[in-house]
C-alpha positions in Angstrom: -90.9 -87.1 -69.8 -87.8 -88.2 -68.6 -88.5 -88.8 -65.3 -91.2 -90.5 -66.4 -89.4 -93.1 -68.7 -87.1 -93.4 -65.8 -89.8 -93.7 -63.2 -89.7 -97.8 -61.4 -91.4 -98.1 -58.5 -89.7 -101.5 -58.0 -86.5 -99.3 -57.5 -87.7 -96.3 -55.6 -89.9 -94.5 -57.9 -87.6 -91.5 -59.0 -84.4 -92.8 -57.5 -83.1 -93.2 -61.3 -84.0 -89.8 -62.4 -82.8 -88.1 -58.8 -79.4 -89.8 -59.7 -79.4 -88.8 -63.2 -80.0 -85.3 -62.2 -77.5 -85.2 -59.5 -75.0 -86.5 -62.1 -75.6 -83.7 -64.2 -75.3 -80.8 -61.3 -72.0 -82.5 -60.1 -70.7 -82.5 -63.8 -71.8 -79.4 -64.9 -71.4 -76.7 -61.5 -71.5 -73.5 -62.3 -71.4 -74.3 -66.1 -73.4 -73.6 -69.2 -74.8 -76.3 -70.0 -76.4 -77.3 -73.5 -78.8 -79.8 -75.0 -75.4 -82.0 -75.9 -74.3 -82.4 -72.2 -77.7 -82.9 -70.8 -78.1 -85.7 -73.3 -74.6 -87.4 -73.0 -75.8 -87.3 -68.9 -78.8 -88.9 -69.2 -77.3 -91.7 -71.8 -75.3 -92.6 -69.0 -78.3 -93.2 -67.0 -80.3 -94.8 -69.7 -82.4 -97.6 -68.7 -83.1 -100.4 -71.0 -87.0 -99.5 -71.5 -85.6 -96.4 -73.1 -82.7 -97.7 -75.2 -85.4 -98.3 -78.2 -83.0 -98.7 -80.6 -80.4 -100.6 -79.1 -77.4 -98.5 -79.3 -77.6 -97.0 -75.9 -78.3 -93.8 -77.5 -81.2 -91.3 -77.2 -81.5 -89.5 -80.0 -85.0 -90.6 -80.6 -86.0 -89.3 -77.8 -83.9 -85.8 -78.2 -85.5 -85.5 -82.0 -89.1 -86.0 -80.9 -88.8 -84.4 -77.0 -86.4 -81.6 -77.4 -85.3 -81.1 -81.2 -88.3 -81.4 -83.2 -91.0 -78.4 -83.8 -94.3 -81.2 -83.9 -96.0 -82.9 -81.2 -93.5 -85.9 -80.0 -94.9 -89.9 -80.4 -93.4 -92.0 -77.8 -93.1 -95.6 -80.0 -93.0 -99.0 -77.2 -90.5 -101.1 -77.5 -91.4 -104.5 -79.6 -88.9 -106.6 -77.4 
């Protein structure tokens, strides 16, 4: 779903998400790493289609995607 969200064929399709993955190998290399770290990554990344809420945080998308037990509901941005 992230890839997805960060998908712009304007841009190079999966350029965004190939970056945002290659930011969290470099960071992370031959380190655990947890639902935290991959989330703080990808907020760096974060494109203004997904900041729903303005803050420049994704924790909707962590509660629904990752943290939740029930089927996730992507809501559109209203702007």
């Amino acid at each position: 779903m992230l890839r997805m969200l960060m998908y712009d064929p304007a841009k190079g399709g999966d350029a965004r998400f190939i970056a945002m993955m290659k930011d969290l190998i470099q960071s992370h290399f031959n380190k655990d790493i947890s639902t935290e770290d991959l989330k703080q990554i990808v907020e760096k990344h974060i494109t203004k289609e997904m900041d729903l809420d303005g803050n420049k945080k994704l924790d909707w998308f962590f509660d629904e995607w990752v943290l939740w037990n029930e089927m996730p509901a992507y809501r559109l941005s209203t702007s």
